[in-house]
py3Dmol code that shows the C-alpha trace and the ligand (Angstrom):
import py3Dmol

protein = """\
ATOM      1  CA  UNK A   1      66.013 244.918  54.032  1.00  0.00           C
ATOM      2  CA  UNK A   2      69.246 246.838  53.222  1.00  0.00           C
ATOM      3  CA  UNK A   3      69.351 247.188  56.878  1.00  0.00           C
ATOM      4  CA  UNK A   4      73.037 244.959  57.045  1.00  0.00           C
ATOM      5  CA  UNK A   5      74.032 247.234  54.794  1.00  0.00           C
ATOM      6  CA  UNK A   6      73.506 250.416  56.868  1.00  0.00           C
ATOM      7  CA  UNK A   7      75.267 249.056  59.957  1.00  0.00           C
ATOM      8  CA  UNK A   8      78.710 248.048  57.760  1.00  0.00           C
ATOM      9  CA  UNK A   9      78.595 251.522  56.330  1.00  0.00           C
ATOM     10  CA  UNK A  10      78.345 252.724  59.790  1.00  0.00           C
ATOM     11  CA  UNK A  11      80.444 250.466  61.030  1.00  0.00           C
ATOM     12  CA  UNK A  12      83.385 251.250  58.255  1.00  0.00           C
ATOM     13  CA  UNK A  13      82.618 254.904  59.087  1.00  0.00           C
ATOM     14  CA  UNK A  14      82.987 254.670  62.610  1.00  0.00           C
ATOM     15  CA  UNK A  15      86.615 252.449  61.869  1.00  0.00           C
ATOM     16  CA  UNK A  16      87.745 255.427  59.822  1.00  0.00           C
ATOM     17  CA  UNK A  17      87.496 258.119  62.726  1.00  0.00           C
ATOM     18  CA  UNK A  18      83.854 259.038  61.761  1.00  0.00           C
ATOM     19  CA  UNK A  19      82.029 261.267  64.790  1.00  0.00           C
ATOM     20  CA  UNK A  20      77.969 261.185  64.641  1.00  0.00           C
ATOM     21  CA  UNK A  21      76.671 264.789  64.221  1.00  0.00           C
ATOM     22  CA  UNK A  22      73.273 264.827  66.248  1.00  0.00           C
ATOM     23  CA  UNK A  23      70.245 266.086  63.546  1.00  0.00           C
ATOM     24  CA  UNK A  24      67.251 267.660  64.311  1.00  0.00           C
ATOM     25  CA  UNK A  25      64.534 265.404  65.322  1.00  0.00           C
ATOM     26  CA  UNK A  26      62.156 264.958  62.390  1.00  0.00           C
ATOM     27  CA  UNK A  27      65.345 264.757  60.243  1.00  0.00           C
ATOM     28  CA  UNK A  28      66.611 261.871  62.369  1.00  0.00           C
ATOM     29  CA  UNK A  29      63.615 259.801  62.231  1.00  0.00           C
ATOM     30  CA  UNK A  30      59.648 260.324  60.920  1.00  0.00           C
ATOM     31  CA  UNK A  31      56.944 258.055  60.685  1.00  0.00           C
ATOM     32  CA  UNK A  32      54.506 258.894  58.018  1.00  0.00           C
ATOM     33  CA  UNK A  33      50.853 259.902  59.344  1.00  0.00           C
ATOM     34  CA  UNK A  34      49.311 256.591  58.238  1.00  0.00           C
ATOM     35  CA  UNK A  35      52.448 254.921  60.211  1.00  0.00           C
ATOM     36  CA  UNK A  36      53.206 252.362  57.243  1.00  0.00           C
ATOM     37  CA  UNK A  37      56.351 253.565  56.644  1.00  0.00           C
ATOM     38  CA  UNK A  38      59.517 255.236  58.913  1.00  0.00           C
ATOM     39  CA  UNK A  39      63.068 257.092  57.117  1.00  0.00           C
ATOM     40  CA  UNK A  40      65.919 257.335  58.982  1.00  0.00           C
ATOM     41  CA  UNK A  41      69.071 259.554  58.508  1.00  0.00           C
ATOM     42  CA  UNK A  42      72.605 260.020  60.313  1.00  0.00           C
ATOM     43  CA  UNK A  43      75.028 262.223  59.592  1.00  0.00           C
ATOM     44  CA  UNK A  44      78.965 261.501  59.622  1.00  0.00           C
ATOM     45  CA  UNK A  45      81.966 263.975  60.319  1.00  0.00           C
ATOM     46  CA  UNK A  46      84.794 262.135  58.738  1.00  0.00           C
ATOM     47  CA  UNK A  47      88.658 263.193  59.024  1.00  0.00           C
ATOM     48  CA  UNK A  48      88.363 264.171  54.490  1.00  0.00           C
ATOM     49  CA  UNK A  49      85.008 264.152  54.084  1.00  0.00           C
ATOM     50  CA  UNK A  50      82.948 267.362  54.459  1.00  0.00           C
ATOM     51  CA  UNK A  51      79.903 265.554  54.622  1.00  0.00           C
ATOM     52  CA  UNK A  52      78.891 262.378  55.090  1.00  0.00           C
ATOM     53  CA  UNK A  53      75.045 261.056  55.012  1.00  0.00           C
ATOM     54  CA  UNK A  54      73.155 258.118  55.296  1.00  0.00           C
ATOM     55  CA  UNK A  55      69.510 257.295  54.732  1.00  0.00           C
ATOM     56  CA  UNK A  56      67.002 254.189  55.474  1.00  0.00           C
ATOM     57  CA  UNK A  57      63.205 254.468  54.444  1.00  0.00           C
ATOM     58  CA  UNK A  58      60.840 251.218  55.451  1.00  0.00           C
ATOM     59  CA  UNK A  59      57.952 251.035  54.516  1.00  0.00           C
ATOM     60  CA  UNK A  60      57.302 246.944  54.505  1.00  0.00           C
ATOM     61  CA  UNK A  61      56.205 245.121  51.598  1.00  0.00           C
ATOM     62  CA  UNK A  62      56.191 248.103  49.307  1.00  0.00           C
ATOM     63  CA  UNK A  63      59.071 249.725  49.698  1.00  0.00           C
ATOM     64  CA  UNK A  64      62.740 249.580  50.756  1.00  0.00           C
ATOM     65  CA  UNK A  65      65.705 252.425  50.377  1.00  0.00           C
ATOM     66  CA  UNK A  66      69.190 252.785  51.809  1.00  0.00           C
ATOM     67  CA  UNK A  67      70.703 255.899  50.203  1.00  0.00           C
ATOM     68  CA  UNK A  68      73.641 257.684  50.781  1.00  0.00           C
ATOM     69  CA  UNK A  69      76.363 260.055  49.937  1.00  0.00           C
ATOM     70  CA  UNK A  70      79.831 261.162  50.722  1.00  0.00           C
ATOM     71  CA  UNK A  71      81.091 264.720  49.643  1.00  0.00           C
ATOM     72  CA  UNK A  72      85.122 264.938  50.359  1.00  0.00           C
ATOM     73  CA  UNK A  73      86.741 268.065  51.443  1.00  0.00           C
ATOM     74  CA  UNK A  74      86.793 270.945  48.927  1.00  0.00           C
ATOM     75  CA  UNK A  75      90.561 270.826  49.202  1.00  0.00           C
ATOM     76  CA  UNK A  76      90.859 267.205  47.111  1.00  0.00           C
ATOM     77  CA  UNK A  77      89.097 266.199  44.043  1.00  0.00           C
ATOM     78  CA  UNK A  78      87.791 263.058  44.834  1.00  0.00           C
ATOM     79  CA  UNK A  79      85.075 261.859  43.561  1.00  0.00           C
ATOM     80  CA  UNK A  80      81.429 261.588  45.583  1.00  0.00           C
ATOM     81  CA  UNK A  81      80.389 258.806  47.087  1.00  0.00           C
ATOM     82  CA  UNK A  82      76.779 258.375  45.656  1.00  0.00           C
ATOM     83  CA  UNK A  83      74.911 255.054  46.345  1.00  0.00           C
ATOM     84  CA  UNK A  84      71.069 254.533  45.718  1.00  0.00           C
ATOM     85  CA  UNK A  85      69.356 251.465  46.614  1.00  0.00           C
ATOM     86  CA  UNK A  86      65.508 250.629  46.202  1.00  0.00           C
ATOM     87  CA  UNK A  87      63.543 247.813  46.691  1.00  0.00           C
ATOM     88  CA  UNK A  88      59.625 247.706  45.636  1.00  0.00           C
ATOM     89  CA  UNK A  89      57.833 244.999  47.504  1.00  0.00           C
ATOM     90  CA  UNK A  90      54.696 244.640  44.826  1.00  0.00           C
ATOM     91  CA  UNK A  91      57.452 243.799  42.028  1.00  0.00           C
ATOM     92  CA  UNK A  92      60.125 242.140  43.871  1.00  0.00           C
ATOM     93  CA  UNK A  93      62.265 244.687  42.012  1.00  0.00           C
ATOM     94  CA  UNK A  94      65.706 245.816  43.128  1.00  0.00           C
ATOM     95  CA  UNK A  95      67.423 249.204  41.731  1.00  0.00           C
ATOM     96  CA  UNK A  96      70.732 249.203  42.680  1.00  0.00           C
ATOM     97  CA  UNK A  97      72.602 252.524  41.710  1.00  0.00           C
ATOM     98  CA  UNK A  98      76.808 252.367  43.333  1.00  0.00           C
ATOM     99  CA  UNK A  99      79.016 254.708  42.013  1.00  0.00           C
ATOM    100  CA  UNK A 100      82.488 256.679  42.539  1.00  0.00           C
ATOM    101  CA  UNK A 101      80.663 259.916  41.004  1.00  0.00           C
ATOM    102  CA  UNK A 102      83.033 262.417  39.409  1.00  0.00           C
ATOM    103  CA  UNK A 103      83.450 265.546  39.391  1.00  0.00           C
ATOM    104  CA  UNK A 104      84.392 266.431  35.796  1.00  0.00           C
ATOM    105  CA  UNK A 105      84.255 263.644  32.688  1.00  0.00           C
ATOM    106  CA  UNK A 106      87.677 263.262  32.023  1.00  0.00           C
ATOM    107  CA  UNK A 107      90.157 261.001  31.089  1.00  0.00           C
ATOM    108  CA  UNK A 108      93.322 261.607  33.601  1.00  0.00           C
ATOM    109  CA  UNK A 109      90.588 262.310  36.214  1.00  0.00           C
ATOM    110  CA  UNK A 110      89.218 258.961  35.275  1.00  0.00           C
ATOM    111  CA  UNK A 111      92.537 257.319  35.197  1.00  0.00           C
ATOM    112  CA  UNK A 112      93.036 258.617  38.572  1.00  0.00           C
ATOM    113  CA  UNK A 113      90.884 257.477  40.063  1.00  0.00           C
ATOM    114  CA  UNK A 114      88.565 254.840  38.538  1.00  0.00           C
ATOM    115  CA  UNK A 115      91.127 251.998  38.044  1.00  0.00           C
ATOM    116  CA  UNK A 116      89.211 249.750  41.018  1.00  0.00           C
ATOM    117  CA  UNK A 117      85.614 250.515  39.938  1.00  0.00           C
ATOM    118  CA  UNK A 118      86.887 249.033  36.500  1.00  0.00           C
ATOM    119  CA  UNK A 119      87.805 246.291  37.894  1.00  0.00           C
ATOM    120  CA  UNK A 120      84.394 246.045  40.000  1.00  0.00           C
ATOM    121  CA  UNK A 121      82.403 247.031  36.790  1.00  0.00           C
ATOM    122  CA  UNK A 122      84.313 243.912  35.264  1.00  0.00           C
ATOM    123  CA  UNK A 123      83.138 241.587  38.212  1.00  0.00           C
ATOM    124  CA  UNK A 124      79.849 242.176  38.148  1.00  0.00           C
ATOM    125  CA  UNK A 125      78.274 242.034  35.098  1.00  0.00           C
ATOM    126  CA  UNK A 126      74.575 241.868  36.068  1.00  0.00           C
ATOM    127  CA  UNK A 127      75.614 245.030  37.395  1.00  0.00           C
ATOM    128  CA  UNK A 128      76.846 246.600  33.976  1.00  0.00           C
ATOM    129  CA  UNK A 129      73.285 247.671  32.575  1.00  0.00           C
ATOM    130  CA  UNK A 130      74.017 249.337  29.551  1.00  0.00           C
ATOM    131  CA  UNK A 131      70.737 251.070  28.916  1.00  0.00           C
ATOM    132  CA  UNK A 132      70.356 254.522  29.524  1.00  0.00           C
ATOM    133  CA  UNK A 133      69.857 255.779  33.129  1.00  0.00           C
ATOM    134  CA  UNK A 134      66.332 257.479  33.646  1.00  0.00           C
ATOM    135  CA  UNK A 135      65.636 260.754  35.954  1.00  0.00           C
ATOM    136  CA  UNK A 136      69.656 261.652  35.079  1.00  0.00           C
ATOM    137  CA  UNK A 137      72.132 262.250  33.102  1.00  0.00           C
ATOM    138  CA  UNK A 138      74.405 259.792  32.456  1.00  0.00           C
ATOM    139  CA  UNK A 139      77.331 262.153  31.586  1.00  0.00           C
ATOM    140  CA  UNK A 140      77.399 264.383  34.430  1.00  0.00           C
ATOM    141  CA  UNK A 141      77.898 263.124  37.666  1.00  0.00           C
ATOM    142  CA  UNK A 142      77.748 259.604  36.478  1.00  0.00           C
ATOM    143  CA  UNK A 143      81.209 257.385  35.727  1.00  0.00           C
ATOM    144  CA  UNK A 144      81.524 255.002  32.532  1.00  0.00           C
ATOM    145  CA  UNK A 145      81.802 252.213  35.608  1.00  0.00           C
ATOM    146  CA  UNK A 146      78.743 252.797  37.842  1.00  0.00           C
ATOM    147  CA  UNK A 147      76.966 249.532  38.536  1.00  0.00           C
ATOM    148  CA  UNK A 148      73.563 249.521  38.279  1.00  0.00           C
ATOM    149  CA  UNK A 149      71.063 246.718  38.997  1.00  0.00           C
ATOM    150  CA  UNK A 150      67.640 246.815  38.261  1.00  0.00           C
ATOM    151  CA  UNK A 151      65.203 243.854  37.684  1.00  0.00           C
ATOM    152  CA  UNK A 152      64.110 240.848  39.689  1.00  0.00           C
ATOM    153  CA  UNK A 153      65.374 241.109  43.618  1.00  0.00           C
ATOM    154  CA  UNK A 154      65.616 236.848  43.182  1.00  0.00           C
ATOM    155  CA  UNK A 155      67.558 236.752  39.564  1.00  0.00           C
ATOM    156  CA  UNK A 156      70.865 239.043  41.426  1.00  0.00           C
ATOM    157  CA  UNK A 157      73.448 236.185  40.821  1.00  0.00           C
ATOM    158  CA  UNK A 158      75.677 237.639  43.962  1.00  0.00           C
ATOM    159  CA  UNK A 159      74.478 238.746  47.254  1.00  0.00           C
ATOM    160  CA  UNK A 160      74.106 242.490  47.614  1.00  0.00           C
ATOM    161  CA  UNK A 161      75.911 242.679  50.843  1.00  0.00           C
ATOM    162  CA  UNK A 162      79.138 241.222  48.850  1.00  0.00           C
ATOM    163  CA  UNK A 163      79.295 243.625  46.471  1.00  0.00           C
ATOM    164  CA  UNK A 164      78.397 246.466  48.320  1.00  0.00           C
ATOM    165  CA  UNK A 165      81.285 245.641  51.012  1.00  0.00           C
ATOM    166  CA  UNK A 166      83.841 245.849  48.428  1.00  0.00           C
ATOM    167  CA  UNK A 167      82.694 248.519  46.350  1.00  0.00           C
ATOM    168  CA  UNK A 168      82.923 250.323  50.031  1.00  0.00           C
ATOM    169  CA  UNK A 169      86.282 248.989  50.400  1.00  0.00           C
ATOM    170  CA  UNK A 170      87.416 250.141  47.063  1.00  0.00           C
ATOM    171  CA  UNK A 171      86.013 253.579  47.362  1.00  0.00           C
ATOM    172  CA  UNK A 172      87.931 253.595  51.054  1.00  0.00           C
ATOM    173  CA  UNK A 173      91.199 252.749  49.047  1.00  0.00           C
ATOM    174  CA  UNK A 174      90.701 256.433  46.993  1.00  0.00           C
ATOM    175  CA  UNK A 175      90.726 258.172  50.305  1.00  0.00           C
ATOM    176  CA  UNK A 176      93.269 255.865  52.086  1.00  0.00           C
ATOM    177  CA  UNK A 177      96.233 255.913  49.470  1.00  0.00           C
ATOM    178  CA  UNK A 178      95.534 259.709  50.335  1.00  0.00           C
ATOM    179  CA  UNK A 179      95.391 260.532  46.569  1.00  0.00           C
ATOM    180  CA  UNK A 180      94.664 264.107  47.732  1.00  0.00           C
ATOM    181  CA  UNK A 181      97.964 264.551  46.476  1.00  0.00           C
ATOM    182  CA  UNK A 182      96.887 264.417  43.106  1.00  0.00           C
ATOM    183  CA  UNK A 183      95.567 268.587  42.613  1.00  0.00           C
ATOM    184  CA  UNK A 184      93.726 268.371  39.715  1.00  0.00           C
ATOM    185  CA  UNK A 185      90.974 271.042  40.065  1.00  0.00           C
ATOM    186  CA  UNK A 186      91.812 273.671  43.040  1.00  0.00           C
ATOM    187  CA  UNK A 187      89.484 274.216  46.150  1.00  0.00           C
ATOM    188  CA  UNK A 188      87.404 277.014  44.504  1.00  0.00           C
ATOM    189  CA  UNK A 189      86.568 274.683  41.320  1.00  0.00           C
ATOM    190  CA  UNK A 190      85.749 271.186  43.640  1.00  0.00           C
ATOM    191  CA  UNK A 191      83.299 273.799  45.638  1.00  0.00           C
ATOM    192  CA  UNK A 192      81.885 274.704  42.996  1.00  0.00           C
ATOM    193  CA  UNK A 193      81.502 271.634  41.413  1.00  0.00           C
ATOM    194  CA  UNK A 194      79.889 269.969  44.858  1.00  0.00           C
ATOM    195  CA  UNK A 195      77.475 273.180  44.922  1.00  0.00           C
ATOM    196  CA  UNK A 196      76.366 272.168  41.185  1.00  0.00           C
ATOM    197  CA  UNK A 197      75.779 268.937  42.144  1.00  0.00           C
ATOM    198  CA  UNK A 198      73.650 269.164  44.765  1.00  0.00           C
ATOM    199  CA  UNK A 199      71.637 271.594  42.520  1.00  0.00           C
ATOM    200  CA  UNK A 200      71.683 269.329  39.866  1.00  0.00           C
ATOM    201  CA  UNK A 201      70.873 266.358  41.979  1.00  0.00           C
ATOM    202  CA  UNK A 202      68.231 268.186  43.635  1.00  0.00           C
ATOM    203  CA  UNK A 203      66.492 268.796  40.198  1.00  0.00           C
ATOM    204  CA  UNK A 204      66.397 265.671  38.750  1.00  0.00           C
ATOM    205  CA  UNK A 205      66.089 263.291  42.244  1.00  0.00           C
ATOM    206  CA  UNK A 206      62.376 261.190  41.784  1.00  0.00           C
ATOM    207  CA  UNK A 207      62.559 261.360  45.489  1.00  0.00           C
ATOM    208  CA  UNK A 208      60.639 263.702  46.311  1.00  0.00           C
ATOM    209  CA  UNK A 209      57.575 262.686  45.281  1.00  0.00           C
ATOM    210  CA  UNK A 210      58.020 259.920  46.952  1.00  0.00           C
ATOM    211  CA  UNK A 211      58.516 261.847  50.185  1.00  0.00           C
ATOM    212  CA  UNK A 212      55.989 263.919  49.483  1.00  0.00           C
ATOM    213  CA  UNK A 213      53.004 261.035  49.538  1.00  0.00           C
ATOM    214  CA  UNK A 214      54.439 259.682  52.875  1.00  0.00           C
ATOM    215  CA  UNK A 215      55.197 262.512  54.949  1.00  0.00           C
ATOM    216  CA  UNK A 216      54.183 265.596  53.411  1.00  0.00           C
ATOM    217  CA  UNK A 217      55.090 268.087  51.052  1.00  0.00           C
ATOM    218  CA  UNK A 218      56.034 270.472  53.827  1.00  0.00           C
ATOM    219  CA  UNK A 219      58.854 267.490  55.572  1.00  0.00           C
ATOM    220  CA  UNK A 220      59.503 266.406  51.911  1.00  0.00           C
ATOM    221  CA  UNK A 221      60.687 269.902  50.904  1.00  0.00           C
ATOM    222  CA  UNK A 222      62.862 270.594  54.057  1.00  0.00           C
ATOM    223  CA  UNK A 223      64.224 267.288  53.906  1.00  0.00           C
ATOM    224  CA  UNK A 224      65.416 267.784  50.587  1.00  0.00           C
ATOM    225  CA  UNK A 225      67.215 271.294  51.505  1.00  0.00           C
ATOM    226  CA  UNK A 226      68.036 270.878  53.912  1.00  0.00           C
ATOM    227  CA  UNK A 227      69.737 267.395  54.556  1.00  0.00           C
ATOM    228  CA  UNK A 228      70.156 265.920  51.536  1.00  0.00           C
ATOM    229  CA  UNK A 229      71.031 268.795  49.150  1.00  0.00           C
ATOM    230  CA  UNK A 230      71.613 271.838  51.506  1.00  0.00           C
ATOM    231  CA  UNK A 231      73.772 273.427  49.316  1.00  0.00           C
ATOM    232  CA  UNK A 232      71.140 274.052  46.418  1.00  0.00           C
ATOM    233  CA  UNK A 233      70.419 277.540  47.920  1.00  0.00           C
ATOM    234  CA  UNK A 234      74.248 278.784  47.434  1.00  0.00           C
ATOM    235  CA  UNK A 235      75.159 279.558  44.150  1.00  0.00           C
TER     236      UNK A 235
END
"""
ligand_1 = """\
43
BLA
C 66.369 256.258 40.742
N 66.049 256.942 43.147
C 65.607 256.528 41.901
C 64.174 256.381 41.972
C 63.791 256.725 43.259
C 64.951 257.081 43.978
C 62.379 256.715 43.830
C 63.294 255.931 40.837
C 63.236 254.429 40.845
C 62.301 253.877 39.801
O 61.158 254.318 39.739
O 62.730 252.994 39.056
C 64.939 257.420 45.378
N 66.727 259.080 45.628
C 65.774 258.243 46.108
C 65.751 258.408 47.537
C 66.714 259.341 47.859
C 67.289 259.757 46.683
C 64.825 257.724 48.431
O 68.165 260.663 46.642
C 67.136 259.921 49.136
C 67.002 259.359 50.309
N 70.442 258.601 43.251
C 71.017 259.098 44.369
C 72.404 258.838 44.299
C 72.657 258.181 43.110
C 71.376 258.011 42.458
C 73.385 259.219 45.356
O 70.429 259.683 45.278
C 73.943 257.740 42.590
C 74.512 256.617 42.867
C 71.149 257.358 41.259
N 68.703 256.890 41.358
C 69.885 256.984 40.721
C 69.680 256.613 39.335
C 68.327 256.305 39.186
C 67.721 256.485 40.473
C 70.755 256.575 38.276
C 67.621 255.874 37.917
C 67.667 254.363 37.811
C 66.965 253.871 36.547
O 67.299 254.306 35.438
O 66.077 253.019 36.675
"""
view = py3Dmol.view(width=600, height=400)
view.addModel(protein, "pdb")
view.setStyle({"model": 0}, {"cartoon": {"style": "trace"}})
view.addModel(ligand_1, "xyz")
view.setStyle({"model": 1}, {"stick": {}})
view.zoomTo()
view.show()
């Protein structure tokens, strides 16, 4: 599962100028030590991005993820790329988490740049859950228009891969109308702001002890600084 989505993400990435960055072995691929479940990462260097990562854990029947996240350079404001999507085999139960996630909560930011996630948000309405995110905050680092699935994998009215291809697209649209024009917050602030998040991300993300039962607390703790949130240790 997810794993169609992976290869358009890649795919779109690669289209875009994209250039793999090799990663360290156990970072690149690990099988837990009972070998019932695998996570895979790559890493992206995209012409304005400044980071650009992609996750897949398998682990059969019980458990499905394809997570990733794209920081742009510190010299726009864009927002991040953040897209979390989980699938536990004993419940058929998808949570689908897509969103354009800002920087700051504000209203010309939002205007900015959230007029096709509206649009999206409008769409989809299985994917406009209005009760309250767990784990996170919904006003920081979250936009009013993030979809969000979660419930039966069989009761999702439109395929996954349809909506995940154009929220892509859309978010592509951000960078290719190169709206780095717009200089809302300078380079120092968006730095800042990306070091915060991966801080705050790091803090509240339930994924670690999910890492930690599979491969380890050791792996899990790396993993976490120092792939997906390796600039918690900056401040
Ligand atoms: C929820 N994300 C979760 C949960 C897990 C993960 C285990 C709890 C699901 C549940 O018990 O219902 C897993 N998070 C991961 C994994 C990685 C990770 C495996 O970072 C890394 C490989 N999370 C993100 C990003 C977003 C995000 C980028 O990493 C933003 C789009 C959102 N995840 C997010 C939200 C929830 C969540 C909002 C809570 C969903 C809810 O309220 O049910």
């Amino acid at each position: 599962m997810f794993e169609d989505l992976l290869d358009l993400a890649n795919a779109s990435i690669l289209s875009h100028g994209g250039k793999k960055i090799e990663l360290e072995n156990d970072l690149k691929e690990n099988f837990s030590s009972k070998g019932d479940a695998v996570i895979r990462s790559w890493l992206w260097d995209v012409p304005g991005f400044r980071r650009w990562r992609l996750t897949r854990m398998d682990a059969g029947k019980n458990l499905q993820v394809f997570n990733s996240v794209a920081y742009p350079e510190y010299k726009n404001n864009h927002p991040i790329l953040g897209i979390d999507l989980l699938w536990f085999g004993v419940k058929n139960k998808l949570v689908a988490v897509l969103d354009f996630q800002p920087l700051i909560q504000d209203e010309e930011y939002f205007s900015h740049y959230y007029q096709g996630l509206k649009v999206l948000n409008n769409l989809y309405p299985s994917f406009n859950r209005t009760k309250t995110i767990k784990f996170y905050d919904s006003n920081n680092y979250f936009s009013p228009w993030l979809l969000f699935y979660s419930g039966d994998y069989d009761a999702l009215d439109i395929p996954l891969n349809k909506i995940f291809e154009n929220f892509l697209d859309t978010y592509w649209q951000i960078h290719d109308k190169n709206l780095e024009k717009y200089k809302y917050l300078c380079q120092d602030e968006v730095k800042q702001l990306h070091i915060n998040y991966d801080i705050y991300s790091r803090e509240r993300d339930p994924a670690h002890g999910l890492f930690k039962s599979y491969f380890g607390e050791e792996w899990a703790d790396k993993f976490l600084s120092n792939f997906l949130f390796p600039l918690t240790n900056q401040k």
